[in-house]
C-alpha positions in Angstrom: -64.6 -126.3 190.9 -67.5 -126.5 188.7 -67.8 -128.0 185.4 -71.1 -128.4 183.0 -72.1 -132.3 183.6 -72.8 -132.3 179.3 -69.7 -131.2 178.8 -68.8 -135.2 179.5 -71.3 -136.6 177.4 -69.0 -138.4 174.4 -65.6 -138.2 176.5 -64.2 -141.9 176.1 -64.3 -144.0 179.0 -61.2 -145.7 180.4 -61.2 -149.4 182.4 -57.9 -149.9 184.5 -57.3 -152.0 180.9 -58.5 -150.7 178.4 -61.2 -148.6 176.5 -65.1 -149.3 177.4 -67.2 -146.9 175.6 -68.0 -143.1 175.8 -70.2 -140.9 178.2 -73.9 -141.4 177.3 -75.2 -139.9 180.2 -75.9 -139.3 183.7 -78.7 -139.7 185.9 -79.4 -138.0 189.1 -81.9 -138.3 192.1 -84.6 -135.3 192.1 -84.5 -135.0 195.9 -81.0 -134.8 197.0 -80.0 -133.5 193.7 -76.7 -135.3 193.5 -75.7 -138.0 190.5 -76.4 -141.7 191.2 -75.1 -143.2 188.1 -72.6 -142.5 184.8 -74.1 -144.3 181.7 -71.6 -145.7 179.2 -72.6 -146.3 175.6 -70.3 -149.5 175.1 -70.6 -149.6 171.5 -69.7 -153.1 170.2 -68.1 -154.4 172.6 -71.4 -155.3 175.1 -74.4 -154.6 172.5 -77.6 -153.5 173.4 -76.5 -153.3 177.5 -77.2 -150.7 179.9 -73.8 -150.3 181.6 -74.2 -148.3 184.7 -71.4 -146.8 186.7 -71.7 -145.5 190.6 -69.6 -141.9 190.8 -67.7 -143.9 193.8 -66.4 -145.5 191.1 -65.1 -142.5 188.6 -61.6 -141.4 189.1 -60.9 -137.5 190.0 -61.3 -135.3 187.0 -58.5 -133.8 185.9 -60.0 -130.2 185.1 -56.5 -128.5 185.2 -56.2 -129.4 181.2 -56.2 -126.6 179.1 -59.6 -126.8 178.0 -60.8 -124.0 176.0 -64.6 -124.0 177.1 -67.0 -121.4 179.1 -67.9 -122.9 182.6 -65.6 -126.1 182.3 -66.4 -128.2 179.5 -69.7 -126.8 178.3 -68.6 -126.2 174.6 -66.0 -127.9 172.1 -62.5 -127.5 172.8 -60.1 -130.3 174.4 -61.5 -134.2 175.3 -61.0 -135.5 178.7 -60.6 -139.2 178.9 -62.9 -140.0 182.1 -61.2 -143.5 184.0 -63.0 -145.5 185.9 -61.4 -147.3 188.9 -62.9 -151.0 187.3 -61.6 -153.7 184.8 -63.0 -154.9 181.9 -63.7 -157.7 183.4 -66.0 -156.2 186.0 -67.9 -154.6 183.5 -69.0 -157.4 181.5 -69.4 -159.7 184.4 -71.8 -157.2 185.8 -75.6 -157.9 186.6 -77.0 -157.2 182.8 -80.2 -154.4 182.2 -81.4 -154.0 178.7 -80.5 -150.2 176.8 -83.9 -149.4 177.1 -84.9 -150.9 180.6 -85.9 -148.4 182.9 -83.0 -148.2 186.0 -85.2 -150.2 189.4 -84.3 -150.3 193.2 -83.6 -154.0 192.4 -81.0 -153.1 189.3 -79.0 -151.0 191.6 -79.3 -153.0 194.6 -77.6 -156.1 192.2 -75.2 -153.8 191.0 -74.1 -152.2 194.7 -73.8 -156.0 196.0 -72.2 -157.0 192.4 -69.2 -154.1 192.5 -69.4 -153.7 196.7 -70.8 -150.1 196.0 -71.5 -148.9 199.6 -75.5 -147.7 198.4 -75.4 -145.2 201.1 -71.7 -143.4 199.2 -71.5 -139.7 199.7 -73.7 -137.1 201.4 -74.8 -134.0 198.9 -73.6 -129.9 198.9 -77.6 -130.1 200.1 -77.2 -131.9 203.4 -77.6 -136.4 203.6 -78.6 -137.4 200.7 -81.7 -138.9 199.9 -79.9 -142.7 199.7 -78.2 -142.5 202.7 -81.2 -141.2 205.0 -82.6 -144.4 205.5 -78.9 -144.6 207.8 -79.4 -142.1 209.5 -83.1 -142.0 210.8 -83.7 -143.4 214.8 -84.6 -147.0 214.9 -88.1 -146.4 215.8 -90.4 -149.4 214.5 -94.0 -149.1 214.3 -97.0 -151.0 211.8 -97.2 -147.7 209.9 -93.9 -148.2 209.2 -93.8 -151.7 208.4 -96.2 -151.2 206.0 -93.8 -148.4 204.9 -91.6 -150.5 204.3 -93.1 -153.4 202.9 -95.0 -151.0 200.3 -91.3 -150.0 199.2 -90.4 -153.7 199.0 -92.7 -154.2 196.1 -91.6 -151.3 193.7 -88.4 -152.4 193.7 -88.8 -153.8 190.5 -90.3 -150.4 189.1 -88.4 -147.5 187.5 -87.2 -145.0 190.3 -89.7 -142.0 189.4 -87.0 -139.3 191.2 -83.9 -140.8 188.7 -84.1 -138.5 186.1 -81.8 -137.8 183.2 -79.5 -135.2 182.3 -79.4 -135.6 178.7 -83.6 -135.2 178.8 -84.0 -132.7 181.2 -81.8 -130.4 179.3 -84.4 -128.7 177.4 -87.0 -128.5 180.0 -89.1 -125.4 180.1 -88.6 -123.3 183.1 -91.1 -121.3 184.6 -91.4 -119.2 187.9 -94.3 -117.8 190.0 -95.3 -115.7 187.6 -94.1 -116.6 183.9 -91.6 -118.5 182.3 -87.8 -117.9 182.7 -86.5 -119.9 179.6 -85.3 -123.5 179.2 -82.9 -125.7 181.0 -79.5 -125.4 179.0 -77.2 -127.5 181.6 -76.4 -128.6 185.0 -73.4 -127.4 186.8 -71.9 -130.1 188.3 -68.8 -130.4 191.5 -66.1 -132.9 192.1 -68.1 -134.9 194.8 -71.0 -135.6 191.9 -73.8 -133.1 193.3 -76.0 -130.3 191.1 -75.1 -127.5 192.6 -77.2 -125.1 189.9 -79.3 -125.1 186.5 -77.9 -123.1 183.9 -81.1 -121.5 182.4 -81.1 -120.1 179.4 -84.2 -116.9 179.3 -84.5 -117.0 176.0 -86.8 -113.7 174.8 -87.7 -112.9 178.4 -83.9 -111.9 178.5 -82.2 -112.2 175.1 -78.6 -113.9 175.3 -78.5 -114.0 178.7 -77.7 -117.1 181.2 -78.8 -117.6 184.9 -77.9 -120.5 187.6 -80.2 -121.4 189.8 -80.2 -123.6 193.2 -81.9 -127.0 192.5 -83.7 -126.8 195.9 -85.6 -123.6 194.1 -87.1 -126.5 191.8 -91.1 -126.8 193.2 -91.7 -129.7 190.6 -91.1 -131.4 187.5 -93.3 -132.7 185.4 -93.6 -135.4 183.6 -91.2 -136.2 180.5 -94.6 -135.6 178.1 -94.8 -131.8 179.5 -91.0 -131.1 179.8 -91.2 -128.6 182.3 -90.5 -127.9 185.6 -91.0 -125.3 188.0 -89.3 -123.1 190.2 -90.4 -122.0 193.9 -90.7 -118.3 195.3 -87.3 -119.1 196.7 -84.8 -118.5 194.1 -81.8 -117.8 194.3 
């Protein structure tokens, strides 16, 4: 089943004991298209902390309620309570990122070995995902690909450039081969975490409509100045 992933954003967020926060947002990988962490807006209780959650770590949705809403959860109506299979505890013992600090290789990493997060959790709708290919490549070692390696070693402490989130690219001007298509309304979301389509909304090119598209028709997205991103021939 699909639902909208904003649908979420605000839903209260349950510990095994006891309330954490709400939903802030999600962030996703831009190349296997499936979402790599829940953020958490703790309030008061951890100020001015960037509580991330792994989806390994989210208990099943329980989309049977009856919600009120056009594809799951995409306008008002009902609020799911989403639970999260941690304590408190956990939580606040956690390795600690600033709000504002962009999310590294090194900040996950901590919080993989911190919660014993298997890094490598869940392959996408899309084929392996982009975390777990490193897994799944032959052995084959070579100085090109030490180097490789190395090189990788010493962004770790960088933002990830292909973590990108929800809440911003909702918005994002959509354009095709030959003209725009409209703007980037929501992502549709399934139970195992992955994008499986943009809901596009085109706007005066097709007044009141809606259209989903397959993320692997995205060609590129630009940077968060341009808020845009385009779409291959191959759409679906």
């Amino acid at each position: 089943m699909l639902f909208a992933v904003t649908g979420l954003q605000g839903c209260p967020v349950e510990a095994s004991d006891g309330q954490v926060g709400s939903v802030k947002d999600f962030l996703f990988d831009d190349q296997s298209w499936q979402v790599r962490w829940m953020v958490v807006d703790s309030g008061h209780w951890l100020p001015g902390r960037q509580v991330l959650v792994h989806p390994s770590a989210i208990a099943p949705l329980d989309l049977a309620l009856p919600v009120r809403r056009v594809l799951p959860m995409m306008s008002t109506g009902d609020t799911l309570v989403v639970s999260v299979r941690l304590t408190k505890q956990q939580i606040e013992a956690a390795p600690e990122a600033r709000e504002d600090e962009p999310v590294t290789k090194q900040m996950e990493s901590d919080l993989h070995d911190h919660y014993g997060w298997d890094p490598a959790w869940g392959t996408t709708y899309f084929g392996a995902s982009d975390i777990a290919a490193p897994l799944l490549e032959p052995l084959i070692f070579s100085e090109a690909a030490a180097r490789q390696a190395a090189a990788k070693e010493s962004h770790r402490g960088e933002g990830d450039p292909h973590l990108q989130s929800v809440a911003s690219v909702n918005g994002y001007s959509v354009s095709g081969t030959d003209g725009e298509l409209g703007h980037v309304e929501n992502l549709a979301d399934d139970l195992n975490w992955d994008i499986r389509y943009l809901v596009i909304a085109t706007r005066s090119w097709w007044p009141g409509k809606h259209v989903r598209l397959a993320p692997y028709s995205v060609a590129r997205i630009d940077c968060p100045n341009i808020a845009s991103m385009s779409m291959s021939p191959a759409i679906r």
